[in-house]
Structure formats: structure tokens, C-alpha cells
C-alpha positions, 0 to 999 in steps of 0.5 A: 498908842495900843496896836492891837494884834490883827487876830484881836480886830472884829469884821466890824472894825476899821482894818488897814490902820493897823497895816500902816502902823505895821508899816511905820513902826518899821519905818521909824525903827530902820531909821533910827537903828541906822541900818544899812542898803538892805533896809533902805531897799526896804523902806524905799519899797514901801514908802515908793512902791511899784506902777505895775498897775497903770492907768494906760490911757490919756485923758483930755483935759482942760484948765480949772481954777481949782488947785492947791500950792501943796506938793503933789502926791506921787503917782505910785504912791498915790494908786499903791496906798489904797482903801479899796476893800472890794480888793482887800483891806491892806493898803497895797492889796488894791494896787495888787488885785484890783486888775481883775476889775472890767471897766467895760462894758459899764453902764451907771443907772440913775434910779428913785426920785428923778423925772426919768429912771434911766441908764448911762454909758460910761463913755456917753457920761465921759463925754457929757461936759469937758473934763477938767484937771483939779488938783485937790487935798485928800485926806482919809479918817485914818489921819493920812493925806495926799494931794492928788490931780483928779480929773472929772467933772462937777457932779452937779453938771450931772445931777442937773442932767438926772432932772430930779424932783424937788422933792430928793433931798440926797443921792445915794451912790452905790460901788460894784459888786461882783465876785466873779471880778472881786474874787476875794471880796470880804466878809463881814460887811453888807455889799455892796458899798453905798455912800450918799450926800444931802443934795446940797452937798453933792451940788456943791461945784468942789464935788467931783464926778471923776474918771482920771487921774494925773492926766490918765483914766482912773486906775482899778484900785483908784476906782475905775471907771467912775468915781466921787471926790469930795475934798472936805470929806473923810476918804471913806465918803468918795465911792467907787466904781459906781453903779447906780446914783439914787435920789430919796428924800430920807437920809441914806444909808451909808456903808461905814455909818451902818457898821459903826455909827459911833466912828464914822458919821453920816456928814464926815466933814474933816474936823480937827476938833472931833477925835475918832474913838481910837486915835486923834484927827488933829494932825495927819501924815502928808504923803508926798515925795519925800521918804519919810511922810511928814506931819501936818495940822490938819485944817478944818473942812480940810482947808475948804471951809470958805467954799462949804462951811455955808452950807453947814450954818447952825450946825453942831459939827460935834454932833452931826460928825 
């Protein structure tokens, strides 16, 4: 595989590939070289960083039926090897950056088609129904994965309460933008971030609605204050930091599918048989514990497909990618 010099790469391109790249080709090479204590110091910075930025309060949780057999993802691993552009493009820039993020106060509007425009304290949505603790299989298009405790509620509990009309066919969902608190905030892209789902897909009961993770509030660089995990979607799909959910009845916009549409569908279900134009989606290296991330098949819908291939029934996945 060609990686290129980071002076080659446009704004409109997908960035922290090549950091990670950096990063393992490294890796690899103080591995087989056999050096010494000074590179496993190193490797060991890297692949188990610091917790200098902590979620600090605990959240109350209850039991849920939806969990994984797969080892988890450390907790530093999991909050130090972010997508979080709002806090640069590097994988450790979020977990370095994101503390100028302030999650209160917040407020999340629910705006377009719904019988009631309204606005939402975070703790009034905190509250609305009982967070439970999932621990689901998260898998990013630059063919990494983790295994993370997320903490939350199904979404559909809160699109039941934004009454929308019949006629909303997709909820779109918008991430903060603000550059007193994202002082370094990139060029190149149309902030702020905005993601979406067909309306199905955002009822579906995997879909979370989510404001922690392993048993704490959601760090900044995870997405504080409130989040979306969608288990069989590309990373890219979850936003973060939300501000506002809008219901429409025409497919919305979506950050990554306006700058690049050939890479980065509107669906973005994880599908092992559809490459990304730069690199294989068969296989993704699992990050856990161990030092060295292994690699795994990746598995169609990320391992989910007897709870949302339904919904996608006469579909062509190689087409609506």
C-alpha cells in the first residue's frame, strides 16, 4: 500500500489514515528490529496512552440485553484514538484538545417536520428514560475497530417523544460548532458536521441515544454531551456533540457524503464486500489490550445483520453503499 506524504493529501480527503499508518509502520518496525526498553516505552505510549482527560462523573445505569462476547476495548484506548475533527484530524488530538469543549449549559433543539419545534435541557433528556449499559462492536471506515460499553437510551424513546408527522422520513442530526470552544477548528469542510438517518433506521432499538461510557459521562473527545451509536454503521455515521435533531422528508445532507460521495455513502452499513476506493473493508484491526491490535474479519452489518438486514430487503448494498 502507497501512503502518501501528508503534504500530498487535499482538505477533501480523509486524514487520520495516514497518522495511524504512521503509527503502525512503526510499530511493526521496533517489533521486528527487536529493539530495546527505550522503543517499548514508545510502543507502549502509543498503543496505551494516557487518561489525562477523563470522564469524571458516574452515571446510573441498568442491565440491557444487548452486549457482545468480544473483549472490550480499554478505557484509555478507547477515549485517546478518536475521529473527532472538531479537535483535529490525528487520532490523539481530540483526547489532547477536546477539554476546551462545555457540555453545560446545553440544550438540543428538535426542529422541521414534528408537531412541536421545541428545545431540550441535556439533563431533562438525560432523564427522560432509564440509561442502560450496551456494550456493542464499533467499527470506523478506516478498517479499525473497538468494543466499547456505551451508556444511553434507544433513540426511538426520543423521537416518539419529538412526535414527528407522518409524513418525516429522516432525521438529521447536527454536532456543535463553535470556535471560541473549537479553537483550532479545520478548514476545508462545511461545519458544522451533520449526519442523518432514514427514519427507520434511527427507530431501529440498537440505535443509541448516548451520554456515557464505561459506567461515566461521555468524555469531549467521545462526544460529550450527547451522542448516536449506530452499531452497523462506518464510525463517521455516530455524530457528536449534538445540537439539534431535524425531521424532513427528502434524504439529508450528510458531512462526509457531500465531500466525497464516491467514499462515503449516504447508508454506510458496514459491508465487507464493498472496498473503500483506497483500501480493503474485508478485514479491520481489532483494538483491545493486547499490544499489538490484531486482525479480524470484519462481518457484514458489523455482526448485526439479524437485527437490520430487514430493513434493507431488495436493496442493492453495492449501490446504496
Amino acid at each position: 500500500m502507497l501512503i502518501r506524504k501528508a503534504t500530498d493529501i487535499h482538505s477533501s480527503e480523509i486524514t487520520p489514515k495516514e497518522a495511524f499508518f504512521d503509527r503502525r509502520k512503526f510499530v511493526v518496525g521496533a517489533a521486528s528490529l527487536g529493539v530495546g526498553a527505550i522503543a517499548a516505552s514508545r510502543i507502549s505510549a502509543v498503543l496505551s496512552p494516557g487518561t489525562s482527560v477523563m470522564a469524571d462523573e458516574a452515571l446510573k445505569t441498568v442491565a440491557s440485553k444487548y452486549t457482545v462476547s468480544d473483549a472490550q476495548t480499554p478505557f484509555a484506548k478507547a477515549t485517546h484514538y478518536n475521529n473527532f475533527y472538531e479537535y483535529g484530524t490525528d487520532k490523539s488530538d481530540p483526547g489532547r484538545n477536546a477539554h476546551t469543549l462545555h457540555t453545560r449549559p446545553w440544550t438540543v433543539q428538535v426542529t422541521g417536520m414534528v408537531k412541536k419545534p421545541q428545545t431540550v435541557n441535556i439533563d431533562d433528556l438525560m432523564k427522560y428514560r432509564p440509561i442502560e449499559s450496551r456494550v456493542y462492536r464499533h467499527r470506523c471506515v478506516e478498517a479499525w475497530s473497538m468494543v466499547i460499553p456505551w451508556d444511553g437510551y434507544s433513540l426511538s424513546e426520543f423521537i416518539n417523544f419529538c412526535q414527528p408527522l407522518p409524513s418525516a422520513k429522516y432525521v438529521q442530526f447536527f454536532s456543535l460548532v463553535d470556535k471560541k470552544q473549537m479553537p483550532d477548528l479545520p478548514g476545508g469542510y462545511d461545519w458544522p458536521y451533520r449526519e442523518g438517518l432514514r427514519m427507520d433506521e434511527a427507530m431501529n432499538p440498537l440505535t443509541l441515544l448516548t451520554f456515557g461510557c464505561y459506567g461515566n459521562v461521555l468524555p469531549n473527545q467521545n462526544g460529550a454531551p450527547v451522542r448516536i451509536v449506530t452499531p452497523w454503521k462506518y464510525g463517521f455515521k455516530n455524530g457528536k456533540s449534538i445540537v439539534r435533531f431535524h425531521f424532513t422528508d427528502k434524504q439529508p445532507q450528510t458531512t462526509w457524503n457531500e465531500i466525497s460521495s464516491q467514499e462515503y455513502g449516504f447508508y454506510s452499513n458496514v459491508n465487507p464486500n464493498v472496498d473503500h476506493p483506497r483500501w480493503s473493508q474485508g478485514h479491520e484491526r481489532r483494538i483491545d489490550s493486547s499490544v499489538f491490535p490484531k486482525t479480524v474479519p470484519t462481518l457484514m452489518f458489523n455482526g448485526y445483520g439479524d437485527q437490520v438486514a430487514s430493513m434493507y430487503n431488495g436493496m442493492d448494498l453495492k449501490k446504496f453503499y
